[in-house]
C-alpha positions as a LaTeX table, in Angstrom:
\begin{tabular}{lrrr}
\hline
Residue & $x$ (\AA) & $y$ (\AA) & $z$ (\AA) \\
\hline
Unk1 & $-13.78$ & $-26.46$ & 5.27 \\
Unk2 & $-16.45$ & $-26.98$ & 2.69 \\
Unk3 & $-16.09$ & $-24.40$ & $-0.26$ \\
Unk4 & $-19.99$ & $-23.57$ & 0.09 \\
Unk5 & $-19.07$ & $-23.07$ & 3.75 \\
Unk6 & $-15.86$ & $-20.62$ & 2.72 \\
Unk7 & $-17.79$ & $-18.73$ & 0.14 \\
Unk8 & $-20.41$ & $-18.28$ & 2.88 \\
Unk9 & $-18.17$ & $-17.06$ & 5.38 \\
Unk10 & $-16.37$ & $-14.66$ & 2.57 \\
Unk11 & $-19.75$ & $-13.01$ & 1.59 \\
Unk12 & $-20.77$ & $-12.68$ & 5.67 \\
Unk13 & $-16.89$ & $-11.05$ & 5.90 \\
Unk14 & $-17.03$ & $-8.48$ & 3.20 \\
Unk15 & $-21.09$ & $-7.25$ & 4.38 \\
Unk16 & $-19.11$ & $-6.76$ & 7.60 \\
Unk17 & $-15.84$ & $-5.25$ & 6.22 \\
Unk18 & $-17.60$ & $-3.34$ & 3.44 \\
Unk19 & $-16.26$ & $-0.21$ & 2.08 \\
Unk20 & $-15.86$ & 1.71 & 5.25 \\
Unk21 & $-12.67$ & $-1.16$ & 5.66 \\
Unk22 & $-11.17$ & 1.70 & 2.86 \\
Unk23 & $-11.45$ & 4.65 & 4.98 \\
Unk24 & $-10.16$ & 2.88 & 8.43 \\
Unk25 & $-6.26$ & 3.90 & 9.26 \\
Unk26 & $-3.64$ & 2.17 & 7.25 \\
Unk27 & $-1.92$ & 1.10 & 10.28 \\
Unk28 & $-0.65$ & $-2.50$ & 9.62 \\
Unk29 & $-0.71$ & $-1.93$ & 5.85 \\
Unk30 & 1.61 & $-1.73$ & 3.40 \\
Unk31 & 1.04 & 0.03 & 0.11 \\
Unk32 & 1.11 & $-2.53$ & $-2.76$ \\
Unk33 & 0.22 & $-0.62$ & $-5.58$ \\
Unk34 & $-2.85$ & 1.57 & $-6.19$ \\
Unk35 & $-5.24$ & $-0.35$ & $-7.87$ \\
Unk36 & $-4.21$ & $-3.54$ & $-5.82$ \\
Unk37 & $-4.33$ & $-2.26$ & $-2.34$ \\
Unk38 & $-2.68$ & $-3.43$ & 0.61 \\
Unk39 & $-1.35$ & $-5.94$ & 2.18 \\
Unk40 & $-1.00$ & $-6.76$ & 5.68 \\
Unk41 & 2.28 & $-6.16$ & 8.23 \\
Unk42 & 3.42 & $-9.46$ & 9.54 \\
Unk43 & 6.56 & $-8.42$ & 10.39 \\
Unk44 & 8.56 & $-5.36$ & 11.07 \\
Unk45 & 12.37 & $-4.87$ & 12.81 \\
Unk46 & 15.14 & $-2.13$ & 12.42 \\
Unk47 & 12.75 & 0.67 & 11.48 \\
Unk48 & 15.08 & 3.99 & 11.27 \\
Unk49 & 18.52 & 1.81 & 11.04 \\
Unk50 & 20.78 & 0.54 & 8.10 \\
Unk51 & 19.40 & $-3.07$ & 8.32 \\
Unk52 & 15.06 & $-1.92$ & 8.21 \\
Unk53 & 13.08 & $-5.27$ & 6.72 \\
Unk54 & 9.50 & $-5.44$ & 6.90 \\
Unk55 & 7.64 & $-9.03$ & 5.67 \\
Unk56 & 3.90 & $-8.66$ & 4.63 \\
Unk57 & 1.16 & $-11.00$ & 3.48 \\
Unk58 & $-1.72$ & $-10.18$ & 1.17 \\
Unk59 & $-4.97$ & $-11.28$ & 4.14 \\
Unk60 & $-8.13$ & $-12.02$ & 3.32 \\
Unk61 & $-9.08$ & $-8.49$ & 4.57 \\
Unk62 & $-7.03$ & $-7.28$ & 1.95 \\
Unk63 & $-8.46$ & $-9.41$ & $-0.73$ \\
Unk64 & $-11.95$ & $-8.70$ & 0.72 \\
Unk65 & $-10.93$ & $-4.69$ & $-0.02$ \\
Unk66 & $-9.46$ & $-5.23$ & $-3.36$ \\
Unk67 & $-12.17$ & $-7.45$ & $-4.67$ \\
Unk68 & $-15.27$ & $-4.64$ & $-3.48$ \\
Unk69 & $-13.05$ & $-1.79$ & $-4.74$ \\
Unk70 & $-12.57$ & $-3.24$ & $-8.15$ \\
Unk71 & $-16.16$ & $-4.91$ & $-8.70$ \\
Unk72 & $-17.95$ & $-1.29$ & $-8.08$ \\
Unk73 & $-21.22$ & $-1.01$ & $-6.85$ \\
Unk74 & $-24.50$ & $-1.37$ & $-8.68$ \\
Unk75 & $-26.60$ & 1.67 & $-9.25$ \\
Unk76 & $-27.95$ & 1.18 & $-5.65$ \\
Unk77 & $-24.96$ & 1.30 & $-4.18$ \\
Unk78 & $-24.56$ & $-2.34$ & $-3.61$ \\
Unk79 & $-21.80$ & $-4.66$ & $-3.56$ \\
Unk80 & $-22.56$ & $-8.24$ & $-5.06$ \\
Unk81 & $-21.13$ & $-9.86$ & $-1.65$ \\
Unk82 & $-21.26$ & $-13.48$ & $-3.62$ \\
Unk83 & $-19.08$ & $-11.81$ & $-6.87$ \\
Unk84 & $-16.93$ & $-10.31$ & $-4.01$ \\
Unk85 & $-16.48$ & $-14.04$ & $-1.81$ \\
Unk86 & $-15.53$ & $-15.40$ & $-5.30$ \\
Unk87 & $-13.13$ & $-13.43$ & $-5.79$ \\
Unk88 & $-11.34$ & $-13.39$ & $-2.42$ \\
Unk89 & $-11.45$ & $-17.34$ & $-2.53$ \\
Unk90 & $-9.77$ & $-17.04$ & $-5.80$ \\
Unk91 & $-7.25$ & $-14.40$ & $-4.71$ \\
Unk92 & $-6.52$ & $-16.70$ & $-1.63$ \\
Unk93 & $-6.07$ & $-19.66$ & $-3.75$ \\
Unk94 & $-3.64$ & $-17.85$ & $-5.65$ \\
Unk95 & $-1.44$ & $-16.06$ & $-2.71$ \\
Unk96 & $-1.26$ & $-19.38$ & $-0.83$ \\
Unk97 & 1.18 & $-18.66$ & 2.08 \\
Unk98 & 3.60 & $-16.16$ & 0.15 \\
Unk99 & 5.26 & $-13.53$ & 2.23 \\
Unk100 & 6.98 & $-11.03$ & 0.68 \\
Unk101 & 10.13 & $-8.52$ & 1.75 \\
Unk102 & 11.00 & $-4.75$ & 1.65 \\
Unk103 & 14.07 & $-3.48$ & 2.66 \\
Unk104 & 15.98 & $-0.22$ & 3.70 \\
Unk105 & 19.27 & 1.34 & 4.41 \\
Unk106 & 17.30 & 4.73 & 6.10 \\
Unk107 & 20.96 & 6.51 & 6.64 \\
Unk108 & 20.82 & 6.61 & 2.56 \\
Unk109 & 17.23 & 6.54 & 1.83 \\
Unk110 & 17.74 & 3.39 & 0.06 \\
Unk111 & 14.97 & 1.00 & $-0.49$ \\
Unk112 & 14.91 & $-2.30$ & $-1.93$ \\
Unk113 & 11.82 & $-3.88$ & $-2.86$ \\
Unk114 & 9.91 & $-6.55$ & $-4.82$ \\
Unk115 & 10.10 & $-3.97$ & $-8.25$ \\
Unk116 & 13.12 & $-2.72$ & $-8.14$ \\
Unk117 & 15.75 & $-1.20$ & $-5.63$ \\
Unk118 & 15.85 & 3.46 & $-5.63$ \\
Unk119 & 17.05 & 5.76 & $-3.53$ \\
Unk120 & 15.26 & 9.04 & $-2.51$ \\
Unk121 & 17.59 & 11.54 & $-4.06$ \\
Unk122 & 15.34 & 14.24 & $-3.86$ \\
Unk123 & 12.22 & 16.34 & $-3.04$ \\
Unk124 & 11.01 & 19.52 & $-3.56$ \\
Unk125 & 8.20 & 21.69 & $-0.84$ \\
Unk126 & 5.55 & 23.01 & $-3.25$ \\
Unk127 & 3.16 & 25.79 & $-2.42$ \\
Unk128 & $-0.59$ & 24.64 & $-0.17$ \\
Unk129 & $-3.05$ & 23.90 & $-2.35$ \\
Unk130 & $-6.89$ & 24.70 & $-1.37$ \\
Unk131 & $-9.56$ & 21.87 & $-2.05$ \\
Unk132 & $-13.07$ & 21.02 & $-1.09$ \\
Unk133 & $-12.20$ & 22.96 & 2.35 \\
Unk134 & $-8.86$ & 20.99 & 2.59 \\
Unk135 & $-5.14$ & 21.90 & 2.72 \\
Unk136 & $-2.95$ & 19.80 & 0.26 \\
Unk137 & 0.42 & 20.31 & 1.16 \\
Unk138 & 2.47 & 18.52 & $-1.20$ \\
Unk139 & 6.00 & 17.56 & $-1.88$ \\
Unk140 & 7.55 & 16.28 & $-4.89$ \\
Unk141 & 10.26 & 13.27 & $-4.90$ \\
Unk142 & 12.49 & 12.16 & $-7.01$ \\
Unk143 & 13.91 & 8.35 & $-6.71$ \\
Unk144 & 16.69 & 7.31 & $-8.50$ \\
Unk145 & 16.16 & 3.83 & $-9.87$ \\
Unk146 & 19.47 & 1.45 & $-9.59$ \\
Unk147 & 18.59 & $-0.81$ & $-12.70$ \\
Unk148 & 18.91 & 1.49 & $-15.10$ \\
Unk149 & 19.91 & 5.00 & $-13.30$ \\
Unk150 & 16.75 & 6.93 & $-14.20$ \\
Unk151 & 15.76 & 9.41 & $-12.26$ \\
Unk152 & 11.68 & 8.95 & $-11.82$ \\
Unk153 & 9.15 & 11.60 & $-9.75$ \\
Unk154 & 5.26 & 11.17 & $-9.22$ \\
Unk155 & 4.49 & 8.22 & $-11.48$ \\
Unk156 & 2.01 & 5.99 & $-10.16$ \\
Unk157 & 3.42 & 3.24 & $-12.88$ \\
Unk158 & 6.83 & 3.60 & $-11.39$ \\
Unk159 & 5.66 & 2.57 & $-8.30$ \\
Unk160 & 5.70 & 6.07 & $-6.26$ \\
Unk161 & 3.21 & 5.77 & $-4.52$ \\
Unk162 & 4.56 & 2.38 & $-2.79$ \\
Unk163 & 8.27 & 3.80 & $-2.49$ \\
Unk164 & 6.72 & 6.45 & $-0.10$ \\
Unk165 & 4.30 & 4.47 & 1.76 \\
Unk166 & 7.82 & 1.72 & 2.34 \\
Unk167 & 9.79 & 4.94 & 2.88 \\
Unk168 & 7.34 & 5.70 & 5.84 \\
Unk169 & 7.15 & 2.73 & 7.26 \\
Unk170 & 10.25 & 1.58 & 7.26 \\
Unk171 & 12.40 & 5.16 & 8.39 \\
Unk172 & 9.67 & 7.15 & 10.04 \\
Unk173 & 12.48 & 9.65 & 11.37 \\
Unk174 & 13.77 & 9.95 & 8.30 \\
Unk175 & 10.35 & 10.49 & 6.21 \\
Unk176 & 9.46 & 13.31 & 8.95 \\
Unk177 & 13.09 & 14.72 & 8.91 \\
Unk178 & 12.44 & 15.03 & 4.85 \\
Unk179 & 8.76 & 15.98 & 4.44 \\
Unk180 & 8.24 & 18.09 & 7.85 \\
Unk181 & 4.58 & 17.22 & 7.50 \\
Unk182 & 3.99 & 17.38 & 3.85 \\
Unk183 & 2.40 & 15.36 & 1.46 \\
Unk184 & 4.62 & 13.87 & $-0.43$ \\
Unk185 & 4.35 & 12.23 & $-4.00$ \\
\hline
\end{tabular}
């Protein structure tokens, strides 16, 4: 395909996608971090057991969502869809074909992953919390993390955020035994 054609097709794909793409469920996604996004579910198999492995790609969907997210939109509330095909094509470029792996032993909340390998050691029910009209019913964790045996909690640079989101997709049982329809983080 032609790259005038590509970029075309990119800018036609993220006018269609757009931001709404951002609000759609997250089923089929996996949490990659939370200024990169997602990536996309190509694989999933022992989900609740000792042996759960999930394989996931970065798509350009994914791309298409990173790239609007992180370019902003202009004082009119408009995406560059041009900026945002150039950067998908380059994000494609560099993802070629790579599929990557997350792991879990669910029987000892154990998770090993791309950063690092933890275990959910423990979390903590805090009280409802009231905003904009909406309940917030959070729970703390607390992963242990095997490299170095430090105990991290709601740290968005210690990859939280994706150790829950792996956590529920790989041992659903398990996340609802722990949380009982919290939030956690």
């Amino acid at each position: 395909m032609k790259p005038t054609l590509l970029k075309a097709m990119l800018a036609l794909c993220s006018l269609c996608i757009g931001v709404a793409h951002a609000e759609e469920t997250r089923r089929g996604k996996i949490l990659l971090g939370s200024h990169i996004g997602d990536a996309t579910i190509i694989s999933l198999s022992g989900v609740d057991t000792g042996n759960a492995v999930v394989q996931f790609q970065r798509k350009l969907d994914d791309l298409i969502e990173d790239c609007t997210r992180n370019m902003g939109a202009d004082e009119d509330g408009n995406v560059d869809s041009v900026k945002v095909a150039d950067c998908a094509t380059q994000g494609l470029k560099r993802q070629g074909n790579r599929i990557s792996v997350r792991r879990a032993v669910c029987p000892r909340n154990t998770l090993y992953t791309e950063f690092g390998n933890y275990t959910l050691i423990d979390w903590v029910k805090e009280p409802d919390q009231e905003t904009d009209g909406h309940t917030w019913r959070p729970a703390r964790t607390n992963w242990k993390d095997h490299r170095n045996d430090q105990i991290i909690g709601n740290c968005g640079g210690c990859n939280t955020p994706q150790l829950i989101d792996t956590y529920r997709i790989l041992c659903p049982s398990w996340y609802r035994d722990a949380f009982g329809g919290r939030d956690p983080y």
